[in-house]
C-alpha positions in Angstrom: 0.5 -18.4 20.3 2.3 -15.5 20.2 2.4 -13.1 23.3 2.9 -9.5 23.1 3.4 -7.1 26.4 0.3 -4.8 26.7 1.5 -1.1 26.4 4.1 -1.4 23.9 4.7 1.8 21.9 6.0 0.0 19.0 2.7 -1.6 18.7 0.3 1.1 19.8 2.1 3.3 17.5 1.5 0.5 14.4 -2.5 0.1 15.8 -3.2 4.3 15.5 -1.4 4.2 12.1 -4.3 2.1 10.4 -6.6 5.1 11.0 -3.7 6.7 8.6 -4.4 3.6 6.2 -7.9 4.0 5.8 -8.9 7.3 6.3 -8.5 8.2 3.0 -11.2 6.2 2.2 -13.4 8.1 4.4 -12.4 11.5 3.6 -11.6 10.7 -0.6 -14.4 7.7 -1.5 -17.3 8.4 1.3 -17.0 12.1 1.6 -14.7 14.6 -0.7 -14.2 13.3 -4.4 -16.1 10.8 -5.1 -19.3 12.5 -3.8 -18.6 15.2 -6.0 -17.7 13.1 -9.1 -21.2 10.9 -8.6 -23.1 14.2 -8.7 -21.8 15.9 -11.5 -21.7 12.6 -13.7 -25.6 11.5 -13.0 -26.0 14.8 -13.3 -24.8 15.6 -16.7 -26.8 12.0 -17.8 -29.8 13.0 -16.4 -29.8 16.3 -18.4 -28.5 14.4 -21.2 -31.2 11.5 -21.6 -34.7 13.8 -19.9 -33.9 11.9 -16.6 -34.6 15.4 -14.7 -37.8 15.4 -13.0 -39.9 18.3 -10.6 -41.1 16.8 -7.3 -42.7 19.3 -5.0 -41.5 22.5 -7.1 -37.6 21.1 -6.8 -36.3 19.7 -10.2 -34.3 16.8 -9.0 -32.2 14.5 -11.3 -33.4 11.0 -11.4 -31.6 8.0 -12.7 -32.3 4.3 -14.3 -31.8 1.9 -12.0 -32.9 -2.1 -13.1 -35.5 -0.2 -15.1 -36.6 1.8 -11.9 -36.4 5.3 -11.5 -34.3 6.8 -8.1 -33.5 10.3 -7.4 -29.6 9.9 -7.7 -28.3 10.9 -4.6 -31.5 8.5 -3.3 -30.0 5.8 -4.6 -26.8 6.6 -3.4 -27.9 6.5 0.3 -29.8 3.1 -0.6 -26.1 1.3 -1.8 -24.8 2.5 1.4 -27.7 1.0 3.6 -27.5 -2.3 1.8 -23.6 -2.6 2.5 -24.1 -1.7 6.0 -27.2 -4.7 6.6 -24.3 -7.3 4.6 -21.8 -5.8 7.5 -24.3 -6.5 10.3 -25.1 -10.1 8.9 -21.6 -10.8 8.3 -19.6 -9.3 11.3 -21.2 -11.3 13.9 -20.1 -14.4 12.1 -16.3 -13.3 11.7 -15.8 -12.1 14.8 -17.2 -14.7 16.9 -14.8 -17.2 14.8 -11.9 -14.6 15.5 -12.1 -14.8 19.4 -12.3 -18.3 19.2 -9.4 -19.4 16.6 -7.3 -16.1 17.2 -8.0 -14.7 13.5 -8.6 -11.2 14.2 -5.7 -10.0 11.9 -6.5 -12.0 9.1 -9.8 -11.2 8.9 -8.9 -7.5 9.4 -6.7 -7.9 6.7 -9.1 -9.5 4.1 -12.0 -6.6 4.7 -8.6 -4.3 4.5 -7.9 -5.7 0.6 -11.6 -5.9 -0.1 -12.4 -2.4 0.7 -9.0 -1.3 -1.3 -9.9 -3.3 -4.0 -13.1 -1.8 -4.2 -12.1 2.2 -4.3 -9.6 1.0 -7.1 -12.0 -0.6 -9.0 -14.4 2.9 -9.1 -11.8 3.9 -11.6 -14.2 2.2 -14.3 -17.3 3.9 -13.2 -19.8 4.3 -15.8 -23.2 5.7 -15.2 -24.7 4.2 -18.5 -24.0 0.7 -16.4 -24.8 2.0 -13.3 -25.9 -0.8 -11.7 -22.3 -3.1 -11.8 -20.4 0.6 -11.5 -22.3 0.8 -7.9 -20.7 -2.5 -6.9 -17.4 -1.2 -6.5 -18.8 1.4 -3.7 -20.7 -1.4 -2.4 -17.8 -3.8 -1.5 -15.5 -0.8 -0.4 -18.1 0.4 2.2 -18.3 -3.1 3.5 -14.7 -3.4 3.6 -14.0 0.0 5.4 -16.5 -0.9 8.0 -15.6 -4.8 8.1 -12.2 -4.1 8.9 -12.9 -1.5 11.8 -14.4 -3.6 14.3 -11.4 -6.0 14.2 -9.4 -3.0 14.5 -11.4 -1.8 17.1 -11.5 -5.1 19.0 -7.6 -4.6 19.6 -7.9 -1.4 21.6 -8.4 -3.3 25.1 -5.6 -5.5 24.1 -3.1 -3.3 23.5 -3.2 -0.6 26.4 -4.7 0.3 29.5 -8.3 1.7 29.7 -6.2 5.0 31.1 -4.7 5.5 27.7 -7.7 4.4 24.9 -8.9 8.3 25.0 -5.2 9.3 24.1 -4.8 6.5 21.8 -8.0 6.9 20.4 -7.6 10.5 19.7 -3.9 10.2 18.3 -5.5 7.6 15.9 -8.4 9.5 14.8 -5.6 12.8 14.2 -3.2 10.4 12.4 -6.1 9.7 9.9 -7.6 12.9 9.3 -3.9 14.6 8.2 -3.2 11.5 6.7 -6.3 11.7 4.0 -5.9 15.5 3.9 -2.2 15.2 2.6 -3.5 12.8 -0.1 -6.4 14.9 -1.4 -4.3 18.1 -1.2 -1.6 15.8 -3.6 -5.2 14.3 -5.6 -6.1 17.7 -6.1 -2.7 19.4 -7.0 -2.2 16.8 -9.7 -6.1 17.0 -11.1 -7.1 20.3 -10.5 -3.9 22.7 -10.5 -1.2 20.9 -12.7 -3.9 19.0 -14.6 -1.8 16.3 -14.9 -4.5 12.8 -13.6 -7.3 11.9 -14.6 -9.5 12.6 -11.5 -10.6 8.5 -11.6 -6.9 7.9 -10.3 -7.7 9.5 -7.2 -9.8 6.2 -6.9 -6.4 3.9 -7.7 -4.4 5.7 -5.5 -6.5 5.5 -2.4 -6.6 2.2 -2.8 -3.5 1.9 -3.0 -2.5 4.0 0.0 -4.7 1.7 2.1 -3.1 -1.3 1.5 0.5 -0.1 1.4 -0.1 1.9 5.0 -1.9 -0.9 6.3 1.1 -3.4 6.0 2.7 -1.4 8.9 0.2 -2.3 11.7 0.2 -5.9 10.1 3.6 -6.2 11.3 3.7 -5.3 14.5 0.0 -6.6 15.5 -0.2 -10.3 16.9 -1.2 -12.9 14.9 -3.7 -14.3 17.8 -4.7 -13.0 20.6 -3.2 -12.7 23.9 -6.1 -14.2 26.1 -5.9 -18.1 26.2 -7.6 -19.6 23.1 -11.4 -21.2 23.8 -12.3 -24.5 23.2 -14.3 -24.0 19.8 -18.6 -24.8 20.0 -19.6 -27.8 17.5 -20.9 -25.6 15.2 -17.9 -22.6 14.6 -20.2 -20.8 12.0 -22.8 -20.0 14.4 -20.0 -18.8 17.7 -20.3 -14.9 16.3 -24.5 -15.0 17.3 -24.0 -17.3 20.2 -21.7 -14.4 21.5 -24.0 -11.5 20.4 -27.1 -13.1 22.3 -24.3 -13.7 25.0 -23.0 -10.5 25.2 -26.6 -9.0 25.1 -27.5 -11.1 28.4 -24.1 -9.8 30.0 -25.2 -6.1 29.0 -28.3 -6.8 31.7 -25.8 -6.7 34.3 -24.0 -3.6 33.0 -26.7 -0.9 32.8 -24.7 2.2 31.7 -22.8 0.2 29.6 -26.1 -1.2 28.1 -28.0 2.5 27.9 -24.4 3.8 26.4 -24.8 1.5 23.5 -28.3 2.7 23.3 -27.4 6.4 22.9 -24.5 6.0 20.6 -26.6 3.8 18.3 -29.0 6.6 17.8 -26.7 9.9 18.0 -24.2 8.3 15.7 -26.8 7.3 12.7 -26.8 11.5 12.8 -23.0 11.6 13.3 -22.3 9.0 10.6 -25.2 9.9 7.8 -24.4 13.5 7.9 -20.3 12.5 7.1 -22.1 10.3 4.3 -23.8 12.8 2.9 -22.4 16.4 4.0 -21.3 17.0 0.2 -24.0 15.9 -1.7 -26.4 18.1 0.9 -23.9 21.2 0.1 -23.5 20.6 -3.7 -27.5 20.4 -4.2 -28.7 22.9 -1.3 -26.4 25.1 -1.4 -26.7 28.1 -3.6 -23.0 28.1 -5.4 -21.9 31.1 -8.1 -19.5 29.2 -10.2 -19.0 33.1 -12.2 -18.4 34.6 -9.0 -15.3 34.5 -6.3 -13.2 31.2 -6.2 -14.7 30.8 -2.5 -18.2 30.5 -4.1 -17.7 28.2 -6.6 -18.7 24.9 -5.8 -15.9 23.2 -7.4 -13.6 24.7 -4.9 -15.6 25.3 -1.9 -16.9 21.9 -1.6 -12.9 21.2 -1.6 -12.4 23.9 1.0 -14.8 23.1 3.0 -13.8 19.4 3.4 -10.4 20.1 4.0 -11.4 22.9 6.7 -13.6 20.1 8.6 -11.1 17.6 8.7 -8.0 19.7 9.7 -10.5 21.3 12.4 -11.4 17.6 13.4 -7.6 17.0 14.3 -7.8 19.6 16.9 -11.3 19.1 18.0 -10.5 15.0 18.9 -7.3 16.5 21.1 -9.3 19.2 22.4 -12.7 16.8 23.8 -10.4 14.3 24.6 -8.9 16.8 27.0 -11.9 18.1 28.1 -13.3 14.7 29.0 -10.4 14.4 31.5 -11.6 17.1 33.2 -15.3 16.7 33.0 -15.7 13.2 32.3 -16.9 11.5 29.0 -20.2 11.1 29.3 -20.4 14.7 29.8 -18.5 15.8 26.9 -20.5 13.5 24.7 -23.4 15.3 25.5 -21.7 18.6 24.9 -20.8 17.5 21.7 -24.5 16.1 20.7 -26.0 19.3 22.1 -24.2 21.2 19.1 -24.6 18.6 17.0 -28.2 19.9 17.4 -27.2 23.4 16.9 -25.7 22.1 13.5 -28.7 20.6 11.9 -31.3 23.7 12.6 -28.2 25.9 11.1 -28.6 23.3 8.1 -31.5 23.4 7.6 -32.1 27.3 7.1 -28.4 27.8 5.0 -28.4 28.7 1.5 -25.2 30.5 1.1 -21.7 29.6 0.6 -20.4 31.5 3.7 -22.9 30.1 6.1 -21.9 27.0 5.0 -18.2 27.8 5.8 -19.3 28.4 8.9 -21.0 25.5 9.8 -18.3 23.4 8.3 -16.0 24.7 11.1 -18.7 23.6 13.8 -18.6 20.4 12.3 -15.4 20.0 12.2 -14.3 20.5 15.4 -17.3 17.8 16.9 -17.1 15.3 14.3 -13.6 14.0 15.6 -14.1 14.0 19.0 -17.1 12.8 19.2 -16.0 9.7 17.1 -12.9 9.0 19.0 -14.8 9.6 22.3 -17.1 7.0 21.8 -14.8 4.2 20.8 -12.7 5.3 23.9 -15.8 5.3 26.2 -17.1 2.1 25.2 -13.8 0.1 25.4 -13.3 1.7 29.3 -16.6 0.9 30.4 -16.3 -3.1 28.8 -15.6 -5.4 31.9 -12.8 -7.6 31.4 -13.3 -10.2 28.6 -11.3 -12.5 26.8 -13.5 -12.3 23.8 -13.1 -8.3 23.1 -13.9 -9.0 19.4 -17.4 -9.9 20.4 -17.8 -6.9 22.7 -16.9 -4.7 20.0 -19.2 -6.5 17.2 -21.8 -5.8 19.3 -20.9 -2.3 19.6 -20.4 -2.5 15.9 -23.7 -4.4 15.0 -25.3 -1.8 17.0 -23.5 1.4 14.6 -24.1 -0.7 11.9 -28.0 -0.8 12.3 -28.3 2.2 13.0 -26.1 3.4 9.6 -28.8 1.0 7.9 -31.2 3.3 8.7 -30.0 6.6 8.5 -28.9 6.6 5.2 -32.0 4.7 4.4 -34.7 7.4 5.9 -32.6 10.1 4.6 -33.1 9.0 0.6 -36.5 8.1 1.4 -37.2 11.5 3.0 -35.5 13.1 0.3 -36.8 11.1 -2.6 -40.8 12.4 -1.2 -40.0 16.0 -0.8 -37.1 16.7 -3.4 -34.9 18.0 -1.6 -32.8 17.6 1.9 -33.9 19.8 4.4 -36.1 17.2 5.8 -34.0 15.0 5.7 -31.6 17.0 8.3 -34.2 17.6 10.5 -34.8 13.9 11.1 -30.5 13.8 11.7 -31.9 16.6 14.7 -34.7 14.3 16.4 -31.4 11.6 16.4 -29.0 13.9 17.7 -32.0 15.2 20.3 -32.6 11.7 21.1 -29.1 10.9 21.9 -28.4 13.9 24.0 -31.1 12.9 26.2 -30.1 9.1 26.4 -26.4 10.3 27.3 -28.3 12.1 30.1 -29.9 9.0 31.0 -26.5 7.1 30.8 -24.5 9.3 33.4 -27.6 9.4 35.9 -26.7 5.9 35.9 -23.3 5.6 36.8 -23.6 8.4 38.9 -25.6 5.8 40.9 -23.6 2.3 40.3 -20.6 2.2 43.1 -19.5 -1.0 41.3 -20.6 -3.3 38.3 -23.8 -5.5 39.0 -23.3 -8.9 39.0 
């Protein structure tokens, strides 16, 4: 088994750059181009083949699916929920056989090459055989969020619960300049030269994921550090012995326990709105493609993702400090509190300026408050030797709650025809969370030590 000292720059360094990796999968796949490119081509079909349909005085456009007919953005959000409920059922599995046989690498690596796999293969995405062109999507969602909780499960091994804010943070900026440079170059050679094919952009963030990714292969361990357990008789089954486990462990941990209550329901808001941001601007908003370049929708969907994401670099740097001086539980809540703000702003915009503006709010939270919460958790675990566990619960937990968000938000949308409603459910979450955070800090404001 191969040791590694705990603290090592060289290997922190390689551990923040796999946020560099894959978050052009977040930013390019989940968020900016391929949103944009799913819209405009069920779009233009629907139009095409009288697929465009008026539900509640909106016209929406609908699309075929196994002979069924889904608003197309609906279905969208359903793909998405499904990939998240083959995460939850898989994860537990993986990870408890990781901890046990000191495979969290490999099995990072293999959700790593699935999810690149999958962007790459989007390059033959064909809306008349829409239903094998969402597979693609499907397996690149489960391999994003596969690969993060072995990722994540590496944190406490690496450094010092002092430094997983800092690390956190640095990895969260490493990825969000990271995917802007490569849609800045995706859109220089598709949009202003003119020179790729904008399905390339799928290729090449595939690509970029795997190449990147090779870096924190090489410097990561190939087992863990904590002595190896003797494996259970049945190896299949260890992940779910260690859920139900970790879940009894949680009694003894309240405000670790109440924490993972909270961030299950403020981040289905958090991670349902970065789903979905672009298809909510592209349909709601009230673009003038004749007008100014800013009020286009071609470019200021663009603009607008780029703004959030290079805001988000500061805004993880800036909370991070702030929860140094106020504490983290406190600056969560900050952060869900206008989080709130956001959503009643969304729901009243109609205007390509006001969106502008609320895409600088977003910005600046949506950072922080991810890399605060992976930070927070990972200080508040006791000390384990079976981290992986730990953080598949915190993962299961995300995961069930991503199964749901994008799942009420289609279903809202698909009954009222448009997405306003839709956000205000993303408020009652948000709401929800602010005042389970509350909850949360009453408690360790209490607790002198850890209950045993």
């Amino acid at each position: 088994m191969r040791v590694f000292k705990k603290n090592d720059p060289k290997v922190i360094r390689a551990w923040t750059f796999y946020d560099w990796a894959n978050s052009v999968y977040n930013l390019i796949i989940s968020t900016a181009i391929f949103p944009i490119f799913y819209q405009a081509v069920t779009k233009s079909h629907a139009e095409k083949n009288g697929l465009v349909r008026e539900i509640n005085g909106d016209s929406v456009d609908m699309i075929m699916f196994f002979g069924k007919e889904f608003v197309n953005t609906e279905l969208y959000s359903y793909v998405y929920s499904l990939s998240f409920l083959i995460v939850v059922i898989l994860v537990p599995i993986l990870s408890g056989i990781a901890d046990y046989s000191g495979t969290k690498k490999r099995f990072m690596q293999f959700f790593c090459y699935l999810g690149a796999a999958g962007c790459m293969s989007l390059y033959f995405f064909d809306v008349e055989n829409i239903e094998m062109s969402m597979l693609p999507l499907f397996f690149a969602s489960i391999g994003f969020w596969g690969s993060l909780v072995f990722y994540n499960s590496f944190l406490l091994e690496i450094a010092d619960k002092d430094q997983h804010d800092q690390i956190s943070a640095r990895g969260f900026a490493l990825g969000y300049i990271g995917s802007v440079l490569l849609l800045v170059t995706i859109l220089l050679l598709t949009q202003v030269l003119g020179i790729m094919p904008i399905r390339f952009a799928f290729v090449i963030v595939g690509a970029w994921w795997i190449g990147f990714a090779q870096y924190t292969y090489y410097y990561l361990p190939n087992s863990s550090h904590y002595i190896a357990r003797e494996k259970k008789d049945n190896i299949i089954w260890n992940g779910y012995r260690e859920l139900i486990k970790v879940w009894k462990e949680l009694k003894n941990y309240r405000k670790v326990k109440w924490f993972l209550v909270s961030y299950f329901t403020y981040n289905m808001g958090v991670q349902t709105v970065m789903l979905l941001a672009v298809l909510f601007a592209s349909k709601e908003i009230n673009w003038i493609d004749d007008g100014e370049w800013w009020q286009s929708s071609k470019i200021g969907l663009i603009v607008s993702i780029i703004l959030i994401q290079l805001i988000a670099v500061a805004g993880a740097y800036v909370l991070s400090s702030l929860s140094r001086r106020i504490g983290n539980l406190r600056t969560l809540m900050l952060s869900t509190f206008i989080w709130v703000i956001c959503t009643i702003i969304a729901y009243f915009i109609d205007l390509p300026l006001e969106f502008y503006f609320l895409a600088v709010i977003i910005g600046f939270i949506m950072g922080g408050t991810q890399s605060l919460s992976r930070s927070t958790y990972s200080k508040m675990l006791p000390k384990t030797d079976d981290s992986a566990s730990y953080f598949s619960f915190y993962d299961v937990m995300e995961k069930v709650g991503l199964i749901i968000g994008p799942f009420l938000f289609g279903l809202l949308e698909g009954t009222f025809g448009n997405m306003r409603m839709s956000v205000l459910m993303m408020m009652v979450f948000f709401i929800v969370g602010f005042l389970l955070l509350n909850y949360t800090r009453i408690i360790e404001n209490k607790t002198v030590a850890p209950q045993n």
